[in-house]
C-alpha positions as CSV (number, residue, x, y, z in Angstrom):
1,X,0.0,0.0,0.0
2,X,1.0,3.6,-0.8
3,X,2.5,5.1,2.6
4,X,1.1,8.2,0.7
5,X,-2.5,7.2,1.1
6,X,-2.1,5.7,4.7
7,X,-3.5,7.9,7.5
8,X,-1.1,7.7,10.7
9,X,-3.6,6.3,13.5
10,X,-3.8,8.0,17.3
11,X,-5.6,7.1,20.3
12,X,-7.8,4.6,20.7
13,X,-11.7,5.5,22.6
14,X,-14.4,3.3,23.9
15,X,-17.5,3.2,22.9
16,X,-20.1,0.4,24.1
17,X,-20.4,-3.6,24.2
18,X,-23.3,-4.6,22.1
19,X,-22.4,-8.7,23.2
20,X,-21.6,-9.2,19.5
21,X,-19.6,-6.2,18.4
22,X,-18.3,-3.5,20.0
23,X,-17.9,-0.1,18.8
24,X,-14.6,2.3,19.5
25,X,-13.3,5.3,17.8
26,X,-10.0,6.3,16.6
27,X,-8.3,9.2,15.6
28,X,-6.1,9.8,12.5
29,X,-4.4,11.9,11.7
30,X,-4.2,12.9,6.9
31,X,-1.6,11.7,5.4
32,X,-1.0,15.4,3.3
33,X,-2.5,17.7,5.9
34,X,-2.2,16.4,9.4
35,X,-5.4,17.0,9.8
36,X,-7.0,14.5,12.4
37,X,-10.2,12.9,11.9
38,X,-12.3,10.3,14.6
39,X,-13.5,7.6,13.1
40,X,-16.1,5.4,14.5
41,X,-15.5,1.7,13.7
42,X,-17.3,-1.5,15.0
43,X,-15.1,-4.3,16.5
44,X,-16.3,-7.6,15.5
45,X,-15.2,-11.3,15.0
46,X,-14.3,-12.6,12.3
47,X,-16.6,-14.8,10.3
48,X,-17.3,-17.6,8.3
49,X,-19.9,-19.0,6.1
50,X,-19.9,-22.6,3.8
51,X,-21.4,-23.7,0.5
52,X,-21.5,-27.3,1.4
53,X,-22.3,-28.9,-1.9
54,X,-24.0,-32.8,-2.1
55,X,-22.2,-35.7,-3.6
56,X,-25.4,-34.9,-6.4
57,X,-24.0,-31.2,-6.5
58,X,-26.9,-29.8,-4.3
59,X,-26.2,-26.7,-2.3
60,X,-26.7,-27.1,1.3
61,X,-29.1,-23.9,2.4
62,X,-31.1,-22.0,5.4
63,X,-34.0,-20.0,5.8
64,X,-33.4,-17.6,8.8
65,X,-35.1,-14.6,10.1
66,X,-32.7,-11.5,9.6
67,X,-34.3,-8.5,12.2
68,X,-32.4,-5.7,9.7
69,X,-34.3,-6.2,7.1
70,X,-37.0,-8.4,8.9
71,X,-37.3,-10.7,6.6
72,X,-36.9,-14.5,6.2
73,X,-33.8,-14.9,4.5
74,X,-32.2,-17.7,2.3
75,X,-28.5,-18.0,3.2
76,X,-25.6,-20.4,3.7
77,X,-24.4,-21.7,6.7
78,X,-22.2,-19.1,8.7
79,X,-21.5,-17.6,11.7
80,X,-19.2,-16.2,14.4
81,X,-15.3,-17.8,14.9
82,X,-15.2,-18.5,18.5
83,X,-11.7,-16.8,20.2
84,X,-9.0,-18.5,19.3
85,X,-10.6,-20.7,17.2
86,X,-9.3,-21.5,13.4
87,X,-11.3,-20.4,10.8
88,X,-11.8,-23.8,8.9
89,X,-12.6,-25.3,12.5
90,X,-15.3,-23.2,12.3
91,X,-16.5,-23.1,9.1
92,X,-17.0,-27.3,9.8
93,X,-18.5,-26.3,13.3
94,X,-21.2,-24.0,11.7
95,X,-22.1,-26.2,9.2
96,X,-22.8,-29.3,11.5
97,X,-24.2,-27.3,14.3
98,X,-26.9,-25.0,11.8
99,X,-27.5,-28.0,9.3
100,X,-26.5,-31.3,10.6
101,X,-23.9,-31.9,7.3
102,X,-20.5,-32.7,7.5
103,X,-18.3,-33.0,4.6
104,X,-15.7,-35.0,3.4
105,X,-13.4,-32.1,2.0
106,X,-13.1,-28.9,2.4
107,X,-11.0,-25.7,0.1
108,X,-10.9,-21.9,1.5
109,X,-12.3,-20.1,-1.3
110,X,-11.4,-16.5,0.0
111,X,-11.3,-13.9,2.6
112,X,-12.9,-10.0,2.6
113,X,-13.3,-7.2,4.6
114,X,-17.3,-7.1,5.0
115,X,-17.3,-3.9,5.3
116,X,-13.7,-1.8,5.7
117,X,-15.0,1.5,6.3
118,X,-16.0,0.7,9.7
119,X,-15.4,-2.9,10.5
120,X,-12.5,-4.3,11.7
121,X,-13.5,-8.1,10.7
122,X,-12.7,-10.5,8.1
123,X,-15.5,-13.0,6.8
124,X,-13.4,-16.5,5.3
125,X,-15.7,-18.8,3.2
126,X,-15.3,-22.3,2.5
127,X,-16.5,-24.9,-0.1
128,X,-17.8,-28.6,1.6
129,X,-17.3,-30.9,-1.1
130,X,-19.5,-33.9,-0.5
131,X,-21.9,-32.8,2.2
132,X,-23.8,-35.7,3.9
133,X,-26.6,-35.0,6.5
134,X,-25.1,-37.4,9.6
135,X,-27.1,-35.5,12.4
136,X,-29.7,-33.5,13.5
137,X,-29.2,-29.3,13.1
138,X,-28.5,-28.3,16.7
139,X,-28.7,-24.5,16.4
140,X,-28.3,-22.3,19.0
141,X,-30.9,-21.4,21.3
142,X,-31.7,-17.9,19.4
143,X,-31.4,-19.1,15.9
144,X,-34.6,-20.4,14.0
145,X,-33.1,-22.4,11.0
146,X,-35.0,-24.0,8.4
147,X,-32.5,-26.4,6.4
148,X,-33.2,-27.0,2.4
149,X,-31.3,-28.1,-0.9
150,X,-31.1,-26.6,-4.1
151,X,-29.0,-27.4,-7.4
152,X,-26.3,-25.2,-8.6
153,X,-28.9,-23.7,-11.4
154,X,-31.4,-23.4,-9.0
155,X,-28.8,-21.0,-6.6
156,X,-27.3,-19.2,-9.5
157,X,-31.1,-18.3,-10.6
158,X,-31.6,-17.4,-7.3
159,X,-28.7,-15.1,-6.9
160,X,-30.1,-13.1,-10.1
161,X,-33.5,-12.5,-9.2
162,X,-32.6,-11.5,-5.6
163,X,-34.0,-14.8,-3.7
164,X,-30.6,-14.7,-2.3
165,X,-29.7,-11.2,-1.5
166,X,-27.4,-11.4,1.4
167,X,-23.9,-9.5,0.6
168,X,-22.1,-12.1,2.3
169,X,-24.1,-15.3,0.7
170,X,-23.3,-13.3,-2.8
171,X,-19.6,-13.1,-2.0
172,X,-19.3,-16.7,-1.1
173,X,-20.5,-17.9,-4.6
174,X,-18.6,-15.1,-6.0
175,X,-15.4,-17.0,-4.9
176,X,-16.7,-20.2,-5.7
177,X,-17.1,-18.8,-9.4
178,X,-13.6,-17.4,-9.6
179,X,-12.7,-20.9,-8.1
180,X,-14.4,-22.4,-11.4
181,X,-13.0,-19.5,-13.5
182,X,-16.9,-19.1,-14.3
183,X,-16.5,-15.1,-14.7
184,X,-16.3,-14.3,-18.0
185,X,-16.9,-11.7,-20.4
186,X,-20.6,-12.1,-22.0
């Protein structure tokens, strides 16, 4: 990165404990003018979230009410990494706990900032090659989860109308389609 563009950070402020993020501000100070700025950021943890695909190639997804946009939503499996805890440990955790699935093999498909203006998290997604339901979904006690399969065409229709509209759902399959090398030019 360009030291030119880098803003010099300062001190560090509280701000409040919302149990799954916390916000804090910072003060920079511009990189041409000295000039210092606060900036408000939210702390979180990072993330994951899987597209577990079937031995028949079926995509392993949940219905979940989202309060932000309080709707029933049609996601993957994802979630919080626990401190400490390795990303692909989780990603396998999440899917077994929200779905029941476990798979045979797994590939990291890519990491991103979720939102780098003010979030200091990562979200890592994961492709689960051969998914198999081996248990029961044991979600936790304030997730609702409906669990339901769809084929490949059936998700990437889905993800063109706006069925699935979650930025981080999008992102996941964005990966898996540079995985595929299935972005091309029309």
């Amino acid at each position: 990165m360009s030291d030119a563009l880098r803003w010099k950070l300062g001190a560090r402020h509280p701000g409040h404990d919302y149990r799954i993020f916390q916000t804090s501000f910072v003060d920079a100070a511009n990189p041409q003018t000295g000039e210092l700025k606060r900036y408000s950021l939210i702390e979180c943890v990072d993330w994951v979230n899987v597209i577990a695909l079937t031995a028949d190639d079926r995509v392993v997804l949940l219905k979940q009410y989202r309060a932000g946009v309080d709707e029933v939503c049609l996601e993957i499996p994802g979630g919080m990494i626990d401190p400490g805890e390795d990303p692909a440990t989780a990603a396998a955790r999440e899917l077994v706990e929200e779905t029941g699935y476990t798979a045979a093999s797994w590939r990291h498909l890519g990491t991103v900032a979720p939102n780098p203006a003010i979030q200091t998290n990562r979200l890592h997604s994961y492709l689960a090659l051969d998914a198999t339901q081996t248990s029961s979904p044991s979600p936790e006690g304030c997730e609702v989860l409906e669990v339901e399969t769809a084929t490949l065409a059936a998700v990437r229709a889905m993800l063109r109308d706006g069925r699935i509209d979650h930025a981080l759902v999008v992102v996941a399959f964005a990966h898996l389609a540079f995985e595929l090398e299935g972005l091309r030019r029309p």
